[in-house]
C-alpha positions as CSV (number, residue, x, y, z in Angstrom):
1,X,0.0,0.0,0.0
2,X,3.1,2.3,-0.5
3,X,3.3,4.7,-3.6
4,X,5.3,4.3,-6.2
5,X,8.3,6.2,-6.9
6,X,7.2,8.2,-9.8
7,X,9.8,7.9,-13.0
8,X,11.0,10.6,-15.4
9,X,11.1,9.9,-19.3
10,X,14.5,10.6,-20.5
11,X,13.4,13.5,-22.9
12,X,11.8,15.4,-19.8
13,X,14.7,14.8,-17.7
14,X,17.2,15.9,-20.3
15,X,15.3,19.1,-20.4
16,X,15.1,19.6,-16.4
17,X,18.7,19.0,-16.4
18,X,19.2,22.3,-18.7
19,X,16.7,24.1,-16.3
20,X,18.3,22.7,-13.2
21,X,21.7,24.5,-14.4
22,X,20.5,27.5,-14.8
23,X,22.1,29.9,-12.0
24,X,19.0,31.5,-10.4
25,X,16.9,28.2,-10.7
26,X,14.7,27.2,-7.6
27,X,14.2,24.0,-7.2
28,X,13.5,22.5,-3.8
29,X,11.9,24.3,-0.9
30,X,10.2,23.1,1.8
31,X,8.7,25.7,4.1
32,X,8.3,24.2,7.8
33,X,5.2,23.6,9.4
34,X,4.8,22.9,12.9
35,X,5.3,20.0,14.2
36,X,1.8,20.2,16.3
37,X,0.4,20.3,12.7
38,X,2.3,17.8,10.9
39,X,-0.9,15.7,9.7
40,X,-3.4,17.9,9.3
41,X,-5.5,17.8,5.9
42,X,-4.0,21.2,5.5
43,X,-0.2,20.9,6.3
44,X,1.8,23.6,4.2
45,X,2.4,21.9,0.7
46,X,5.5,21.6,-0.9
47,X,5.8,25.1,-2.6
48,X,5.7,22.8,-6.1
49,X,2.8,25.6,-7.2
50,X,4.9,28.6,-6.1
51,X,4.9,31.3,-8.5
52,X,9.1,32.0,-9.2
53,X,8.7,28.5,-10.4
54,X,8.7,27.5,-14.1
55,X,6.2,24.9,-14.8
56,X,9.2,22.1,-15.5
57,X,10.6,23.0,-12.0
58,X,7.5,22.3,-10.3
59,X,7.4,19.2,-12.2
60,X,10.7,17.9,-11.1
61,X,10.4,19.4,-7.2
62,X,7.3,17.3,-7.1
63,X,9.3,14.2,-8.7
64,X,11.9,14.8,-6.2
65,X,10.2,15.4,-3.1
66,X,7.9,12.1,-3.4
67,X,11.2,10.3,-4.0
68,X,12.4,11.3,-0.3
69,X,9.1,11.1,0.9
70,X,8.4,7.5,-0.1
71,X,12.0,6.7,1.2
72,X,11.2,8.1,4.4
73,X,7.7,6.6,4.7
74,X,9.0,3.4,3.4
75,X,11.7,3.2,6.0
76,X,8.6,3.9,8.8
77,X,6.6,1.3,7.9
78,X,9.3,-1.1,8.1
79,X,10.1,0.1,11.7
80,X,6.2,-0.3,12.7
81,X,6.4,-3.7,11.5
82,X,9.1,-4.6,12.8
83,X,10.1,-2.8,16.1
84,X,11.3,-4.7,19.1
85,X,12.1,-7.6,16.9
86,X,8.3,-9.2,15.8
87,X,5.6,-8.2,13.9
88,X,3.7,-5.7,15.3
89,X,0.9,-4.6,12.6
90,X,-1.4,-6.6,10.8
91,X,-0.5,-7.6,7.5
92,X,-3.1,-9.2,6.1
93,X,-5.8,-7.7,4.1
94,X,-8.2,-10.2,2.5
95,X,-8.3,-13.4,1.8
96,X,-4.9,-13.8,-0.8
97,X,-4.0,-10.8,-0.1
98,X,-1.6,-9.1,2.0
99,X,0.8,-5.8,2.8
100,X,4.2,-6.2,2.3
101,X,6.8,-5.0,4.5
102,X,10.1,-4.2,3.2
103,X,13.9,-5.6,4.0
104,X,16.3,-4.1,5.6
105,X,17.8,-3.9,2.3
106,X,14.9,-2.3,0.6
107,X,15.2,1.1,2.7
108,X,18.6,1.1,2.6
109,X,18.8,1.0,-1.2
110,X,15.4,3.6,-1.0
111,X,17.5,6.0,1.1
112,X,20.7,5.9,-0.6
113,X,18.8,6.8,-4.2
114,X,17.0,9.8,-2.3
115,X,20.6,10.9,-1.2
116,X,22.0,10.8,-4.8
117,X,19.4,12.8,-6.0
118,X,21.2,16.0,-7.5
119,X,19.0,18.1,-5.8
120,X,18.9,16.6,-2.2
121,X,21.3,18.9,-0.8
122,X,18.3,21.6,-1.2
123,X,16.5,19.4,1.2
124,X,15.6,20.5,4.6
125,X,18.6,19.5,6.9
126,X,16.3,17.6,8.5
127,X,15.2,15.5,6.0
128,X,19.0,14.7,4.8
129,X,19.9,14.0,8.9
130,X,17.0,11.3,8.3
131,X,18.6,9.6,4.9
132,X,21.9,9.4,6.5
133,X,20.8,7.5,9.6
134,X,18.8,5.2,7.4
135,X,21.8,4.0,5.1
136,X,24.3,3.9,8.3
137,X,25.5,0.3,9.7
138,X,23.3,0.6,12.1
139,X,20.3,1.4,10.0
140,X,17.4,2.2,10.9
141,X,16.2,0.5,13.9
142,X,17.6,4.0,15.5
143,X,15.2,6.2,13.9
144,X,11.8,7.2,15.3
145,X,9.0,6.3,12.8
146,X,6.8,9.2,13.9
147,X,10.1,11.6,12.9
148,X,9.8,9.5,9.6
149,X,6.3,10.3,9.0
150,X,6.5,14.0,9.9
151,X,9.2,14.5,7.7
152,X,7.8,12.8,4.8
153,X,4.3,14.4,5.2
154,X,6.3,18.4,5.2
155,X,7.6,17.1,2.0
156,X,4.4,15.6,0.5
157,X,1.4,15.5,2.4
158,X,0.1,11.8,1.8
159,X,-3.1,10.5,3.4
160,X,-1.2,7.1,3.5
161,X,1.1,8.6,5.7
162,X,-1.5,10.1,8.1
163,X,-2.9,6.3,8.5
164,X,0.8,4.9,9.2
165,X,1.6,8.0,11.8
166,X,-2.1,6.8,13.0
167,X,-0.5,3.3,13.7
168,X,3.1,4.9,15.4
169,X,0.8,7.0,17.6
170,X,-1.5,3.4,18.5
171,X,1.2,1.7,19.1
172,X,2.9,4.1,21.0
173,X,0.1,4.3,23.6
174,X,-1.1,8.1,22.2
175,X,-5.2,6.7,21.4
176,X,-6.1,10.3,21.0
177,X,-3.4,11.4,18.4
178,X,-4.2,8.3,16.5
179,X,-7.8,8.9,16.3
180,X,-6.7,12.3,15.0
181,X,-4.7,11.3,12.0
182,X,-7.1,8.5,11.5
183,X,-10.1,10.7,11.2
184,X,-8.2,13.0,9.0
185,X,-7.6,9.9,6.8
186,X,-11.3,9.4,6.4
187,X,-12.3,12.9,5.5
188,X,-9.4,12.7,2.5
189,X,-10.8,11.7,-0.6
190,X,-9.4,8.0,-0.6
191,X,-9.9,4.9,-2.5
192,X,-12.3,2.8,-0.5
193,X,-9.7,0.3,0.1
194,X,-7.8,2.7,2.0
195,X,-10.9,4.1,3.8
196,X,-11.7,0.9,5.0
197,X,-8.2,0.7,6.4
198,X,-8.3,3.6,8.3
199,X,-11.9,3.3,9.7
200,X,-10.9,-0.6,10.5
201,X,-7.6,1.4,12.6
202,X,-10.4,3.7,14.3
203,X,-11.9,0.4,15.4
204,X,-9.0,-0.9,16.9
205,X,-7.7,2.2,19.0
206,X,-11.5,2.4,20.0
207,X,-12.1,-1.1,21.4
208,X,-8.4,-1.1,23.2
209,X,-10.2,1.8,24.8
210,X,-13.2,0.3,26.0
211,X,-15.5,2.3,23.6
212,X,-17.1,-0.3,22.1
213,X,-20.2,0.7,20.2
214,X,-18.2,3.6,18.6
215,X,-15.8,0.9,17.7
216,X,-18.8,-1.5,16.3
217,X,-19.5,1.4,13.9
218,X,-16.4,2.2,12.8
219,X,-15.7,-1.2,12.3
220,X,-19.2,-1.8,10.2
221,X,-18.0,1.1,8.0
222,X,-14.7,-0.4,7.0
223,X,-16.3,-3.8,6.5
224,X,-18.9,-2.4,3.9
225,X,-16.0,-0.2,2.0
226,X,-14.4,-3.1,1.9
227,X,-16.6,-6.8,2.7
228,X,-13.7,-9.3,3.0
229,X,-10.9,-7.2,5.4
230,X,-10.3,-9.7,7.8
231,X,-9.8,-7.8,10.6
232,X,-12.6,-5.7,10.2
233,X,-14.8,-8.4,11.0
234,X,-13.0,-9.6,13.6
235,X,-13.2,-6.3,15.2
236,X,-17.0,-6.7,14.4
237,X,-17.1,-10.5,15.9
238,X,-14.9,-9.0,19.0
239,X,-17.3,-6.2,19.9
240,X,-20.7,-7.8,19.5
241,X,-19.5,-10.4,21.6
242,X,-18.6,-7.9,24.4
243,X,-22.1,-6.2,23.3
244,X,-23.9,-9.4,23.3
245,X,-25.1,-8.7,20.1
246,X,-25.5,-12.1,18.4
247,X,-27.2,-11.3,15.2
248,X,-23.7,-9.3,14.5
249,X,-21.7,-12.2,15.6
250,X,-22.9,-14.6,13.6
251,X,-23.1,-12.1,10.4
252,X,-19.4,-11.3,11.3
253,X,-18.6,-15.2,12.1
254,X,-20.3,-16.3,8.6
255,X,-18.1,-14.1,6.4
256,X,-15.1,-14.9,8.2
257,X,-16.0,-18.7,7.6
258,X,-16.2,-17.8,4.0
259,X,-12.5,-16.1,4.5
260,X,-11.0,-18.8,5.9
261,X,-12.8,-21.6,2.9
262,X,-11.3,-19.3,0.2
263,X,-7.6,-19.3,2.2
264,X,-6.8,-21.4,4.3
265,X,-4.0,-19.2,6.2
266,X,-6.4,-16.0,5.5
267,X,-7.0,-16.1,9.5
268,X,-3.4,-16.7,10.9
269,X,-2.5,-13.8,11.8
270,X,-5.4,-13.1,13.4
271,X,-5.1,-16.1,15.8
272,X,-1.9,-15.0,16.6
273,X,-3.1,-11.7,17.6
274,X,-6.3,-12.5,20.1
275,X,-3.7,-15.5,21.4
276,X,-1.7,-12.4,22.2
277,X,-4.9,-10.9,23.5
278,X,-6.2,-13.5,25.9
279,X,-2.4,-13.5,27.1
280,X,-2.4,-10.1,28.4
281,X,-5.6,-9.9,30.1
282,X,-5.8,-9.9,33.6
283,X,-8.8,-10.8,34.4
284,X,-11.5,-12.9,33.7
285,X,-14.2,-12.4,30.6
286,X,-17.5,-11.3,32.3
287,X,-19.9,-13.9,32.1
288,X,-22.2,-12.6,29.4
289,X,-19.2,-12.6,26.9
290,X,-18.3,-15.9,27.8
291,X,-21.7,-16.8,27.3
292,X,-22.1,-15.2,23.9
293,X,-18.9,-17.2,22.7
294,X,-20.3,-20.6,23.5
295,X,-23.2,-19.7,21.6
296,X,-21.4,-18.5,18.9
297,X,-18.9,-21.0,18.5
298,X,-21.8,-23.8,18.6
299,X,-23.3,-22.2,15.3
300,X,-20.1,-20.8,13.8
301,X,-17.8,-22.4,11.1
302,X,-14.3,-23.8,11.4
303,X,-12.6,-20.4,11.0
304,X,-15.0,-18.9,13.8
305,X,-14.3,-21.3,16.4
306,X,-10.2,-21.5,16.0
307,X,-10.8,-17.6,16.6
308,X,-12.8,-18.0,19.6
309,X,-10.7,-20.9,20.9
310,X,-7.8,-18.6,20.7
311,X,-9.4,-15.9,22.3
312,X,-11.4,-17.6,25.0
């Protein structure tokens, strides 16, 4: 779910390299924004539509600055996914389907092309510091992600990068920033893929936090932008359980039976995560919920009750 690194045709770039040696050329500038501010909606943009600029500068700023900033966001998700040593995000996305998370080797080579660039040296100090750390022996597992993310989203302003500072901030224990940047990720004018991602996050930092029925809704929405998200039903299956709501339960139970027919291995990860669930609690599951999950599991599917085994 990363951008691409957008490619110049070698007619265009033979031109920008004429424009690019002209003496009072302009061609990178990032203003600052505050850090307080870093993933708002309106962040202050790269200055590619600044005035002094000719319309092939503007074209290669932008090239350039979603170079760095996929290298830096790159490098972040990598950290989030990695950090301490294990996995620490979910992966998978539907059944056969899955996010990637890039080697070591992958945002090394990402940051050492961003520091070639024959601009970069126009780039905030900042941003360079950031580049270096990420190609040095000790690579990145140094770095903050969150600095990652901020960095990237002053350079280009990226509601992917809103949903993975979303994820730093969750993970980190900050439930209010993350609902922040995963709100603003919803109001952005997204593909419903990645809508159903970041409601599906909402759901997630809103369960952890005991709100359930806002979490049952924000779950629901991501499950109808996007049916088959595995976790989105689980989150569904999770809270009407606590809600002892067993219509939803057995909707949510039935489609993730139909997940797990399709691919077998669709619900892995998930086990692994309400194993890891059921491992930290500290107390007991109230009655009712307990309850619900033998009723559940006696009408459920295959899938449905390795879940609830796992969890119970």
């Amino acid at each position: 779910m990363t951008p691409e690194v957008i490619q110049l045709h070698p007619d265009v770039e033979a031109i920008l390299r004429e424009v690019a040696a002209q003496p009072g050329s302009v061609l990178l500038r990032v203003p600052r924004s505050p850090d307080a501010r870093a993933f708002s909606p309106d962040a202050v943009q790269v200055g590619a539509s600044d005035s002094w600029l000719s319309s092939a500068e503007r074209h290669l700023l932008q090239v350039h600055s979603e170079e760095l900033a996929f290298a830096l966001r790159q490098a972040a998700w990598m950290r989030l996914a990695t950090g301490n040593g294990r996995q620490r995000v979910n992966r998978t996305v539907t059944a056969h389907c899955s996010v990637p998370i890039p080697s070591l080797h992958d945002v090394r080579v990402s940051a050492a092309r961003a520091l070639e660039g024959r601009h970069v040296a126009q780039a905030e100090p900042e941003v360079i510091e950031l580049l270096e750390a990420l190609v040095a022996p000790e690579g990145p597992g140094r770095v903050d992600p969150t600095r990652l993310l901020v960095a990237g989203h002053r350079l280009v302003p990226s509601a992917r990068g809103r949903i993975l500072a979303g994820s730093a901030h969750a993970l980190a224990g900050r439930t209010g920033s993350a609902q922040m940047c995963f709100a603003d990720a919803v109001r952005a004018r997204l593909p419903a893929e990645l809508q159903a991602v970041a409601w599906n996050n909402m759901a997630d930092v809103l369960e952890a936090t005991d709100e359930i029925e806002r979490a049952m809704r924000a779950a629901a929405r991501a499950s109808r932008l996007m049916p088959g998200l595995v976790f989105a039903q689980a989150a569904r299956l999770a809270c009407a359980l606590r809600l002892g709501d067993q219509a939803i339960a057995l909707d949510a139970s039935r489609i993730l039976d139909a997940i797990a027919i399709e691919d077998a291995g669709a619900l892995d990860e998930l086990e692994l995560r309400w194993q890891e669930r059921r491992a930290a609690r500290l107390t007991a599951l109230p009655i009712a919920e307990r309850r619900a999950m033998v009723n559940i599991r006696e009408n459920a599917g295959p899938g449905t009750r390795r879940l609830i085994d796992a969890l119970a």
